[in-house]
VOBA-1610 file (N, C-alpha, C; in pm, whole numbers, padded with zeros to 5 digits, always signed):
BEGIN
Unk+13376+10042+08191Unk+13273+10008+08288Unk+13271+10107+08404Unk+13364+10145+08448Unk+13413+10269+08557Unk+13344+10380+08543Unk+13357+10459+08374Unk+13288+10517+08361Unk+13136+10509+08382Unk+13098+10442+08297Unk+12929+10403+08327Unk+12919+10431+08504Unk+12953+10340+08551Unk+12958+10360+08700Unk+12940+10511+08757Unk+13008+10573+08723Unk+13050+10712+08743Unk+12934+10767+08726Unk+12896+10792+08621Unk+12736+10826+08521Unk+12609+10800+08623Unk+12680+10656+08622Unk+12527+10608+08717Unk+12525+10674+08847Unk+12622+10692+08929Unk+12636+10726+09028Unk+12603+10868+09078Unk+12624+10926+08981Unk+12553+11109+08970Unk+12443+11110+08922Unk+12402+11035+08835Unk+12256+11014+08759Unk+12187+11013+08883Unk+12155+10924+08969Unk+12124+10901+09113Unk+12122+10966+09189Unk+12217+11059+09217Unk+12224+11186+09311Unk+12137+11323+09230Unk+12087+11337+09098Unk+12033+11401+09052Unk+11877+11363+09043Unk+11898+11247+09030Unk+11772+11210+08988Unk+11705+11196+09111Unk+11771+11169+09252Unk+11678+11263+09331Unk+11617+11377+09387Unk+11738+11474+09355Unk+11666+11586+09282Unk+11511+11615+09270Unk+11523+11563+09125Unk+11389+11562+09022Unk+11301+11488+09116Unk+11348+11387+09163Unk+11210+11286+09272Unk+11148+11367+09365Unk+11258+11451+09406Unk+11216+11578+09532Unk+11118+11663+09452Unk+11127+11682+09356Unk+11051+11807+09291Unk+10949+11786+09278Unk+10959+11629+09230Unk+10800+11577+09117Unk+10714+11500+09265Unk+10748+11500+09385Unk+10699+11439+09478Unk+10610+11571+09514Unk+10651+11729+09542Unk+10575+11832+09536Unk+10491+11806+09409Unk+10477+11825+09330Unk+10382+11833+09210Unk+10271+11711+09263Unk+10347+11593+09238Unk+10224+11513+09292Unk+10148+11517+09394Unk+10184+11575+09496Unk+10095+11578+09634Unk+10001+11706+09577Unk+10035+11824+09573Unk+09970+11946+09520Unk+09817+11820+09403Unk+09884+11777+09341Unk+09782+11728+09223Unk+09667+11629+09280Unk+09717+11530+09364Unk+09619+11420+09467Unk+09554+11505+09494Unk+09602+11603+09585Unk+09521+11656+09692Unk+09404+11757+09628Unk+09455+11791+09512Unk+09297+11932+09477Unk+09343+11917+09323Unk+09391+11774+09269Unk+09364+11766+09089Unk+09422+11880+09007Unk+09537+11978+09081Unk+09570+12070+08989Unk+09733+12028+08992Unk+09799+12098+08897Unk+09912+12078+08863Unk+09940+12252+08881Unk+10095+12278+09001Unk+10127+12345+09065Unk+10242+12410+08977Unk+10233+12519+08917Unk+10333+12504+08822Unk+10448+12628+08873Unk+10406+12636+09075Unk+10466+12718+09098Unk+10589+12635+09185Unk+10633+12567+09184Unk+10754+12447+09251Unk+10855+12555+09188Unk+10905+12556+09056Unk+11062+12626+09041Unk+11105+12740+09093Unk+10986+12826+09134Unk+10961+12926+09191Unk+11012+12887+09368Unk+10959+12807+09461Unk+10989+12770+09600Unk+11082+12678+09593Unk+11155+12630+09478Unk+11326+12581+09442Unk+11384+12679+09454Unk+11358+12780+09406Unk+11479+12922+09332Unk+11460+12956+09502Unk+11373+12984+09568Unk+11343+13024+09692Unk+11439+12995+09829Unk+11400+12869+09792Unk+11515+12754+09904Unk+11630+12795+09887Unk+11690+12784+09765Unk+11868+12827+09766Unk+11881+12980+09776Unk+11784+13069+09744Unk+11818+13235+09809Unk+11811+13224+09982Unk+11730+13104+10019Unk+11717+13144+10192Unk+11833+13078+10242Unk+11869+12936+10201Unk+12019+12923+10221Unk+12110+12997+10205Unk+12137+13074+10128Unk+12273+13164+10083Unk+12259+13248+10172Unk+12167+13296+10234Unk+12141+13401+10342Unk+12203+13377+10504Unk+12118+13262+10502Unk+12117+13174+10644Unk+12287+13138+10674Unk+12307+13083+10593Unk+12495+13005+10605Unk+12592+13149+10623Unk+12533+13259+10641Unk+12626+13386+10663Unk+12595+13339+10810Unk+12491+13338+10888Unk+12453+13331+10987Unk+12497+13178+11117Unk+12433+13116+11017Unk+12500+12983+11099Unk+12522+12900+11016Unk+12554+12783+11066Unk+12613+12630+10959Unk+12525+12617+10899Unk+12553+12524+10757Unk+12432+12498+10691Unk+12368+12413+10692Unk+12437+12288+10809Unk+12313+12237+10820Unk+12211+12242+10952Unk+12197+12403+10975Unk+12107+12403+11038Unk+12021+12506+10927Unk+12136+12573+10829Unk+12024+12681+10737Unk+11952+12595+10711Unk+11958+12473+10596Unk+11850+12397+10538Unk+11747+12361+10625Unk+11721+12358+10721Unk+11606+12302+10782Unk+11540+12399+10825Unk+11578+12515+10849Unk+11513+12651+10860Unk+11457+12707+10704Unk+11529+12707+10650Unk+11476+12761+10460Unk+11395+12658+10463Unk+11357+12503+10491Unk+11267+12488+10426Unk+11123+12510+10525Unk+11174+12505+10641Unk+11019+12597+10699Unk+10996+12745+10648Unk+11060+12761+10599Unk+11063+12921+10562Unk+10981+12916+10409Unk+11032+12822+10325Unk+10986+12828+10206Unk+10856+12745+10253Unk+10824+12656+10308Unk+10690+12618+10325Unk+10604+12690+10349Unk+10623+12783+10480Unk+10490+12898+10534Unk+10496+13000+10389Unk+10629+13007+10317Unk+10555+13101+10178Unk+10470+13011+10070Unk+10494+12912+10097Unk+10428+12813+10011Unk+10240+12830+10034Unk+10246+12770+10163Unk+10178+12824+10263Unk+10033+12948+10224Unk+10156+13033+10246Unk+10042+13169+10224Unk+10009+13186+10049Unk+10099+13141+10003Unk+10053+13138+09856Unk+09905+13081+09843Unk+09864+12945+09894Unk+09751+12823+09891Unk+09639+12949+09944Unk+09658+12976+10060Unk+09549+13042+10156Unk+09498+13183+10052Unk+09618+13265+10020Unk+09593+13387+09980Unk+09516+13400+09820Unk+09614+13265+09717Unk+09574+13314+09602Unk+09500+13194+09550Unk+09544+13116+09598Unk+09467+12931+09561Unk+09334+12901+09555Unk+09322+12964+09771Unk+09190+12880+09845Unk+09072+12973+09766Unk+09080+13101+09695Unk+08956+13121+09665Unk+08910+13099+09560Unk+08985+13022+09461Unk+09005+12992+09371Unk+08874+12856+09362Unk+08880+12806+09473Unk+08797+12649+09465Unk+08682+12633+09428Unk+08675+12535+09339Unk+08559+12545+09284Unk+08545+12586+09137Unk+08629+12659+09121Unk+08704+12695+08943Unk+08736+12610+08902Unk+08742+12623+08745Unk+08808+12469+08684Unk+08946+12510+08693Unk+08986+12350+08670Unk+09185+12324+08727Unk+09252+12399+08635Unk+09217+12454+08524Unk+09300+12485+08418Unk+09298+12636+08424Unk+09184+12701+08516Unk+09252+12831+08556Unk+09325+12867+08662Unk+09283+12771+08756Unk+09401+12759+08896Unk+09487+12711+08842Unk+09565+12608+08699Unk+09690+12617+08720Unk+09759+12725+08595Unk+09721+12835+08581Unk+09730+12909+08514Unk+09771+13026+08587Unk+09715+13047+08703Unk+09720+13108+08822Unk+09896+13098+08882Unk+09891+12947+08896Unk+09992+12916+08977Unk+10106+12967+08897Unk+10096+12935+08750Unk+10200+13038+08698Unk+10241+13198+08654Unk+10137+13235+08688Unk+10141+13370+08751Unk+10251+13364+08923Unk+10202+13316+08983Unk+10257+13272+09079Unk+10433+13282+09094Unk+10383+13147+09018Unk+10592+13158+09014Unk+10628+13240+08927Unk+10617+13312+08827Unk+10701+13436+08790Unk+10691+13526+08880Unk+10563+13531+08944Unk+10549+13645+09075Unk+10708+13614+09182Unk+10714+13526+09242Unk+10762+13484+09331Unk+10940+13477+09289Unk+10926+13424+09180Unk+11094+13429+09127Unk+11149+13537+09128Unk+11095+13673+09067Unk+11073+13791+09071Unk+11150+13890+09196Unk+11039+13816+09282Unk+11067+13878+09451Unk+11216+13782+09470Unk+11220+13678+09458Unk+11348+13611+09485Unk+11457+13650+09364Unk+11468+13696+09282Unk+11559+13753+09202Unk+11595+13878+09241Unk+11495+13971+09348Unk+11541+14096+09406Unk+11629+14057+09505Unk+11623+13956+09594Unk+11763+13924+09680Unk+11860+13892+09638Unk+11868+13792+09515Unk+11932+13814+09431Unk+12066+13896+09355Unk+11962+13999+09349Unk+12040+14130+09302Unk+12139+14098+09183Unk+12218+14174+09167Unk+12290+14133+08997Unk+12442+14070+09056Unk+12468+14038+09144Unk+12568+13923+09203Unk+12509+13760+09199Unk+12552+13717+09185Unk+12586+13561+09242Unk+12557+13552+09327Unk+12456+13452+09416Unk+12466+13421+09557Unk+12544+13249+09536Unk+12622+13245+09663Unk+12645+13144+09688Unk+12621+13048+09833Unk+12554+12931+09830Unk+12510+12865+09945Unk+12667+12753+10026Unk+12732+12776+09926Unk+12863+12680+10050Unk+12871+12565+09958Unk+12928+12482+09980Unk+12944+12359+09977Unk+13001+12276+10039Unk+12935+12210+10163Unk+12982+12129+10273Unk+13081+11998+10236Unk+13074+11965+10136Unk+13105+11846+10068Unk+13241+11891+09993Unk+13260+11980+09908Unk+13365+11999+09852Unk+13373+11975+09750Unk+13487+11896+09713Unk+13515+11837+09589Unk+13522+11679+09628Unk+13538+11673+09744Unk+13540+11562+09811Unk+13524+11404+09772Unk+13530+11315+09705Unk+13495+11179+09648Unk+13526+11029+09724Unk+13444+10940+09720Unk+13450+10853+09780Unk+13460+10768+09627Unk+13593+10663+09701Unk+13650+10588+09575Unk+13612+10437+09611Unk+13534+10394+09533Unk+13459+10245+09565Unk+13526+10142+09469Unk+13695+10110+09435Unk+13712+10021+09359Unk+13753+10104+09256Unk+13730+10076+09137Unk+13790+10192+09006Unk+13640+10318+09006Unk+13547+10343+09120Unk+13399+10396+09081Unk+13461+10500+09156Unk+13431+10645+09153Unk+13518+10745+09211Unk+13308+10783+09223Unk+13307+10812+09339Unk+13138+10856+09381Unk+13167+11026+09486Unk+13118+11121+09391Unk+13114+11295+09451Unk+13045+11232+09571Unk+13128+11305+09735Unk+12986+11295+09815Unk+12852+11347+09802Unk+12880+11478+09756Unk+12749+11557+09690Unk+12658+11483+09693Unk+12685+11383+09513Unk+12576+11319+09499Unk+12539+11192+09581Unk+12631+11161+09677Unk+12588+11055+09798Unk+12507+11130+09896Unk+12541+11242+09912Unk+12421+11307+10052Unk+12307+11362+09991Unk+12271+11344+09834Unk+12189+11416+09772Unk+12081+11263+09760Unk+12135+11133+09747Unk+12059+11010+09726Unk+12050+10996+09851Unk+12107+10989+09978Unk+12110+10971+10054Unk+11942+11062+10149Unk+11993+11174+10097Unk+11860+11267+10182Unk+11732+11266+10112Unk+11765+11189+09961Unk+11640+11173+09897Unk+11571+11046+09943Unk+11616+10969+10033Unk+11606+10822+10061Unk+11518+10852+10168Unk+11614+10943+10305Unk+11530+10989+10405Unk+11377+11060+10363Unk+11356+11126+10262Unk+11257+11185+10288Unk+11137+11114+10228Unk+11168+11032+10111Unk+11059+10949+10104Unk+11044+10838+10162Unk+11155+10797+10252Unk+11082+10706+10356Unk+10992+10743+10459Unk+11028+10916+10492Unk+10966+10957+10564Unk+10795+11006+10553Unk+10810+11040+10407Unk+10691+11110+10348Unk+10592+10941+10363Unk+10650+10831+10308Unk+10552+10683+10317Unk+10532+10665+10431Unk+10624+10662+10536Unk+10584+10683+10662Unk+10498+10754+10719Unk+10478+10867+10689Unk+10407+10960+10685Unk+10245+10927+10664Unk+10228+10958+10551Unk+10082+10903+10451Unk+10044+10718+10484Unk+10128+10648+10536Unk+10093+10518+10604Unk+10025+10479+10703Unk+10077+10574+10825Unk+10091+10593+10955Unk+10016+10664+11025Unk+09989+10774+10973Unk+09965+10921+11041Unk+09841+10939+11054Unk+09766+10946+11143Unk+09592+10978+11112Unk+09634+11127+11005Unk+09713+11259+11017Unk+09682+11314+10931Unk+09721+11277+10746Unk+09842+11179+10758Unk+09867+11142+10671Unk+09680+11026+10519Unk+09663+10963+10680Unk+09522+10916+10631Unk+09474+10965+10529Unk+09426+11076+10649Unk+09338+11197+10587Unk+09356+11234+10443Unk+09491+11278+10436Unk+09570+11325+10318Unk+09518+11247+10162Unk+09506+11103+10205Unk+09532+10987+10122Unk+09359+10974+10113Unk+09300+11013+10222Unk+09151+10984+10205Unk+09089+11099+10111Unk+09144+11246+10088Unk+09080+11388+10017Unk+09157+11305+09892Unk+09279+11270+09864Unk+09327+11250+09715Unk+09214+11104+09619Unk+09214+11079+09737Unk+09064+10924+09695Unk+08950+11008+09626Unk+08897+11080+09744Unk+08742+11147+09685Unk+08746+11207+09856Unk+08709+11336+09774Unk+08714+11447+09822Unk+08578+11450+09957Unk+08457+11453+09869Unk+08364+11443+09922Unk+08310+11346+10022Unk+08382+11199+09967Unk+08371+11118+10073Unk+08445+11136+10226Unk+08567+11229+10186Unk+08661+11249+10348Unk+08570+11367+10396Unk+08533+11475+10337Unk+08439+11553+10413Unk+08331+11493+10495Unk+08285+11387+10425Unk+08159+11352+10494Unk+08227+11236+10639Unk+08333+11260+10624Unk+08400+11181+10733Unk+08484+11242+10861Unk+08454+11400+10816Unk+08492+11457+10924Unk+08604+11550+10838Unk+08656+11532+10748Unk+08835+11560+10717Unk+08841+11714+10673Unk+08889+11799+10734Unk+08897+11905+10673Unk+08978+11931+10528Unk+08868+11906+10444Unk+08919+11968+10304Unk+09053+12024+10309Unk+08977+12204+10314Unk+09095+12295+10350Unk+09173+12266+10416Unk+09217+12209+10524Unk+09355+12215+10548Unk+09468+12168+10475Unk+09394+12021+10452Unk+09431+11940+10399Unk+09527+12002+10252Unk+09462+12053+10145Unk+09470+12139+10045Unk+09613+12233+10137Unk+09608+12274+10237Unk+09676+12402+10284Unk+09826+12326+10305Unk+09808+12219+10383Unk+09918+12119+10433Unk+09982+12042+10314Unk+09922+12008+10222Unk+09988+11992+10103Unk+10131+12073+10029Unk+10028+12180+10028Unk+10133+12299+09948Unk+10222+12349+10042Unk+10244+12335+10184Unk+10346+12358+10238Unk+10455+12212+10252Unk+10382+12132+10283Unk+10494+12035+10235Unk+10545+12052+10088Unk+10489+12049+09960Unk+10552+12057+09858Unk+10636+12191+09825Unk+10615+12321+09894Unk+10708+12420+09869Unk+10864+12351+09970Unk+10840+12287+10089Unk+10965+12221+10142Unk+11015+12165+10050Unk+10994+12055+10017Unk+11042+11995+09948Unk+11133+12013+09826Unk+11057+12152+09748Unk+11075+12213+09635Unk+11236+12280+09727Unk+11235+12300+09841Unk+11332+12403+09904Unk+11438+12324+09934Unk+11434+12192+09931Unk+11551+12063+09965Unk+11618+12052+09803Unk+11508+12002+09709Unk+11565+12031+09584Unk+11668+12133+09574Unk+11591+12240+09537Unk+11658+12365+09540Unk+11809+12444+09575Unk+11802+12361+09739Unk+11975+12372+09776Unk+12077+12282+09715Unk+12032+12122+09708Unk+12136+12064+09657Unk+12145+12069+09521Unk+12042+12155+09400Unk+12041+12175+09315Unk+12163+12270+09275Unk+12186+12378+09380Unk+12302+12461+09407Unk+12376+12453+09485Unk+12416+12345+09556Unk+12552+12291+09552Unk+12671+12223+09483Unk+12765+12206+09443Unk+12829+12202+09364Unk+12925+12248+09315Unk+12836+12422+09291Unk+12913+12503+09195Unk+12937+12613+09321Unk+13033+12724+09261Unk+13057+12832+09294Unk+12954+12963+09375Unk+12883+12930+09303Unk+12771+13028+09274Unk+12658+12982+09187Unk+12493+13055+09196Unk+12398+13021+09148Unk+12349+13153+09118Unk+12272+13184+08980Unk+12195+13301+08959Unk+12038+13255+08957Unk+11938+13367+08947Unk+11812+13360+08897Unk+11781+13200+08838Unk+11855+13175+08721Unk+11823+13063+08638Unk+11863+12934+08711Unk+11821+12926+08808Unk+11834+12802+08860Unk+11713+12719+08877Unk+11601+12783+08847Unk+11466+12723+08844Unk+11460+12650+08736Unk+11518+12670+08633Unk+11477+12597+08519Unk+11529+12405+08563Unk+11607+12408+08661Unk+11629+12295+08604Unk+11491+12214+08693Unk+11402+12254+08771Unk+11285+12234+08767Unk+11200+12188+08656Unk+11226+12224+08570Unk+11153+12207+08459Unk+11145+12072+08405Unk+11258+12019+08444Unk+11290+11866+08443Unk+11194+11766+08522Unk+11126+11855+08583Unk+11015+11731+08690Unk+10914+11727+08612Unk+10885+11832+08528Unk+10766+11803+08465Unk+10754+11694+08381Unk+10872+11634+08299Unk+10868+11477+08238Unk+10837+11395+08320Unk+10969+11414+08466Unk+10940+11320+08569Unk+10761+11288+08619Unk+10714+11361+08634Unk+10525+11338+08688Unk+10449+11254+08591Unk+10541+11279+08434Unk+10450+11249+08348Unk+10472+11113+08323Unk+10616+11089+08313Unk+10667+10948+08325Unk+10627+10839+08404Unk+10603+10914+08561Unk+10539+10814+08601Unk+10454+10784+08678Unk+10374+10916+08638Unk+10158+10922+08691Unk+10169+10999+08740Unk+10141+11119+08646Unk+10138+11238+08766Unk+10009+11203+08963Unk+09929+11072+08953Unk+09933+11029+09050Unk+09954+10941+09170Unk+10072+10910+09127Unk+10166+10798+09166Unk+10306+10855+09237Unk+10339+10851+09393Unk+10400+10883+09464Unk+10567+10830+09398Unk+10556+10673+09446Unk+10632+10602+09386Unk+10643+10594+09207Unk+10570+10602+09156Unk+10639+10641+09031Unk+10729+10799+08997Unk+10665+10882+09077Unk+10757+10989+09113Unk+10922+10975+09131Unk+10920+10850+09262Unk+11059+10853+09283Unk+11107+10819+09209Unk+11065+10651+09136Unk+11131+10570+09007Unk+11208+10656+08836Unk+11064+10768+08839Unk+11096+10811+08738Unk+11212+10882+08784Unk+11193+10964+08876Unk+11276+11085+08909Unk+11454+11037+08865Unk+11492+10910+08946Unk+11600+10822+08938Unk+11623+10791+08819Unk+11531+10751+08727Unk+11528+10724+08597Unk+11557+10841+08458Unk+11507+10921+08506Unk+11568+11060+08424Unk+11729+11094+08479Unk+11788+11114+08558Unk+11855+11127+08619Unk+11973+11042+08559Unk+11957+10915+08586Unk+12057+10844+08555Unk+12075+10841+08419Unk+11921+10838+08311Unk+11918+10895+08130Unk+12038+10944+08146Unk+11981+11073+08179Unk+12025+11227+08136Unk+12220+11214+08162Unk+12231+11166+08269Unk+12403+11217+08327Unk+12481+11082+08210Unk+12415+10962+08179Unk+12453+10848+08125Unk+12492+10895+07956Unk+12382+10971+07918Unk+12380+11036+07809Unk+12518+11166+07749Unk+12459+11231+07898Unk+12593+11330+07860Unk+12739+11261+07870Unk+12717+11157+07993Unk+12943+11121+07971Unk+12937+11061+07830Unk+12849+11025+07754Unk+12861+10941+07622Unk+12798+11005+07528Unk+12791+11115+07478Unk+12725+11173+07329Unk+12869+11210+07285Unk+12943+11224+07364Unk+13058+11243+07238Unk+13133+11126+07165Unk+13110+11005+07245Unk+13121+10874+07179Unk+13007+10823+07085Unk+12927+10895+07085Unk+12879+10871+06939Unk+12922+10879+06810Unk+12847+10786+06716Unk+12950+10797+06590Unk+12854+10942+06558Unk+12987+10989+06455Unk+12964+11139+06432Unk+12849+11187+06356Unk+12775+11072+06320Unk+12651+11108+06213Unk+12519+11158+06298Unk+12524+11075+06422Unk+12386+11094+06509Unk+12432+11216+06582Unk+12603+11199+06605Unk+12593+11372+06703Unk+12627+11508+06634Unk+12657+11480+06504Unk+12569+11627+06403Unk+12431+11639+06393Unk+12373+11544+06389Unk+12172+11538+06387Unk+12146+11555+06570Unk+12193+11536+06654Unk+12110+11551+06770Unk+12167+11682+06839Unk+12280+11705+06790Unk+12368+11835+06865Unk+12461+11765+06976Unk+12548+11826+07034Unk+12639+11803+07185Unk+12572+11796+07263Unk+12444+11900+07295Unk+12370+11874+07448Unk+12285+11780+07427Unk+12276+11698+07358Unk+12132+11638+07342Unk+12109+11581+07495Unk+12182+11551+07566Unk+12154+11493+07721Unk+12028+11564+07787Unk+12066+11768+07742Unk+11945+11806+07799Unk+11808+11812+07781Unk+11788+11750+07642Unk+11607+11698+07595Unk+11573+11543+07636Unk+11725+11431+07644Unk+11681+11348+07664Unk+11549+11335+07794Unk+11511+11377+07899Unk+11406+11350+07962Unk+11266+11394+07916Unk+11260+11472+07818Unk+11137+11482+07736Unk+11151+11386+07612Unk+11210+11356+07555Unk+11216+11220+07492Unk+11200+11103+07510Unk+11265+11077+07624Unk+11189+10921+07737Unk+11039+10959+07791Unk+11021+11109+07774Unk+10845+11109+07839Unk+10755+11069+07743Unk+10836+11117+07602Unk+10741+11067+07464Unk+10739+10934+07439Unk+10875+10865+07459Unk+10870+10760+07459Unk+10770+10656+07530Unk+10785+10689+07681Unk+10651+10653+07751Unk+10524+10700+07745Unk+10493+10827+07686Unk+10335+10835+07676Unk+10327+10755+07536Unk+10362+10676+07453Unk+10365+10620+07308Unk+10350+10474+07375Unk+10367+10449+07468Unk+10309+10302+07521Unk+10204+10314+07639Unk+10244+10368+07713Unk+10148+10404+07857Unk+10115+10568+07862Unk+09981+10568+07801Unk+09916+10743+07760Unk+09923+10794+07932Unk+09933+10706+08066Unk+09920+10748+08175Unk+10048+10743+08284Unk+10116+10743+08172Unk+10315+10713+08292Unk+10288+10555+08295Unk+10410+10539+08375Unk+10463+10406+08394Unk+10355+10339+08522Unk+10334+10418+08621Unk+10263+10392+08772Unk+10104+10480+08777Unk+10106+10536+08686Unk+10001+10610+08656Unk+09822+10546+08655Unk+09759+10639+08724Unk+09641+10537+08712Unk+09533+10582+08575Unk+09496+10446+08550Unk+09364+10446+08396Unk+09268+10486+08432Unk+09226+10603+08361Unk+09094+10660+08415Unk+09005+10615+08305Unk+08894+10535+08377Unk+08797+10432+08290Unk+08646+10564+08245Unk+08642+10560+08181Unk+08441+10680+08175Unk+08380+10588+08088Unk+08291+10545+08167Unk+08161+10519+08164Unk+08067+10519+08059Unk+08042+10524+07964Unk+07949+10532+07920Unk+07803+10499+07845
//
């Protein structure tokens, strides 16, 4: 039972993670209907501006600087290669966007360089022992800061006349224009919050270990089940899923080798790392729209 515990307990600290990631994707998608497929790109971003910053000062003042940093590049990405884009169908703007992030990984693989960067690890090896449940702080300040920010982000979009706004362009577009709401910004303020965000991921994605190379974007790639799992327009299904892959995935790996030996010659040793595209199939095979996802009804 300890174990499980254990599982669950990192599952959680990862799987906010993925909530951080797929919370960028979804706002990018409300706000202008496209799917941003440049997030792993302003992940990989965040942990090169950390590794930089923590030469300079503590890190926890780097992180809050990298992610204004990765936002205004987020930022100029929307304005420079996005905004003229409008008006195109979504499937060449998000075609674009992946131009984008190979562009951008690219430039962040030149800081890079053919070393290792490493961002620190404030935490250590450090563990908090809850009974026979041994819990990494890691993954406690990783659930922990995933907690803060979507309370903050609901707070946010609840509260905020600009948050309103936000919630009024993802409704219908045309109706917030005719209400005063600037489109464009709106669209602009999006993608800099979601490159932050992507830049919070990003560091505690590379904490942990020693060192991080180039390939640290991929594990981005993991949000893309997460959106799908649970609406790519659904905030809160974002987080649920995010937690929900997370805890799969880490639950999976302490236990595929306790499988009997017939299923773990047919699925392989890693199978942990497909399980979150397998729970996405699983859920589009009952709900074609995620778990929180909304039914789009046509008319006819």
């Amino acid at each position: 039972m300890s174990e499980f515990l254990n599982a669950l307990s990192g599952g959680l600290g990862q799987g906010a993670v993925y909530a951080m990631l797929a919370l960028g994707f979804v706002m990018i998608f409300k706000a202008s209907g496209v799917i941003s497929f440049a997030q792993p790109a302003f992940m990989l971003c965040g942990a090169v501006a950390v590794s930089y910053l923590v030469d300079l000062m503590p890190f926890f003042l780097a992180v809050p600087l990298a992610v204004v940093l990765v936002a205004m590049i987020a930022l100029s990405v929307e304005r420079a290669v996005v905004r003229p884009m409008v008006g195109k169908p979504v499937f060449i703007i998000a075609i674009i966007t992946i131009g984008v992030d190979i562009f951008v990984r690219v430039v962040a693989g030149a800081f890079i360089g053919v070393d290792l960067r490493s961002i620190g690890d404030p935490w250590g090896a450090q563990t908090l022992a809850v009974g026979s449940v041994v819990i990494e702080q890691r993954h406690l300040a990783m659930l922990l800061t995933g907690a803060v920010v979507v309370a903050a982000l609901f707070t946010f979009f609840r509260y905020t006349p600009v948050g309103l706004a936000m919630r009024a362009v993802a409704l219908d577009q045309e109706a917030a224009m005719a209400q005063g709401v600037n489109v464009g910004t709106i669209f602009a303020l999006s993608w800099a919050m979601a490159g932050g965000l992507a830049a919070i991921a990003g560091v505690y994605a590379a904490t942990g270990g020693s060192s991080f190379d180039g390939n640290l974007w991929i594990i981005a790639l993991k949000a893309l089940p997460v959106i799908i799992i649970g609406g790519l327009d659904s905030f809160g299904g974002a987080v649920i899923a995010g937690l929900l892959v997370g805890v799969v995935e880490n639950v999976v790996a302490t236990y595929e080798h306790g499988f009997p030996v017939s299923i773990t010659n047919v699925l392989g040793d890693n199978f942990a790392g497909v399980t979150p595209y397998v729970l996405m199939l699983i859920v589009l095979l009952v709900r074609p729209y995620g778990l929180f996802g909304t039914k789009e009804v046509i008319r006819v």
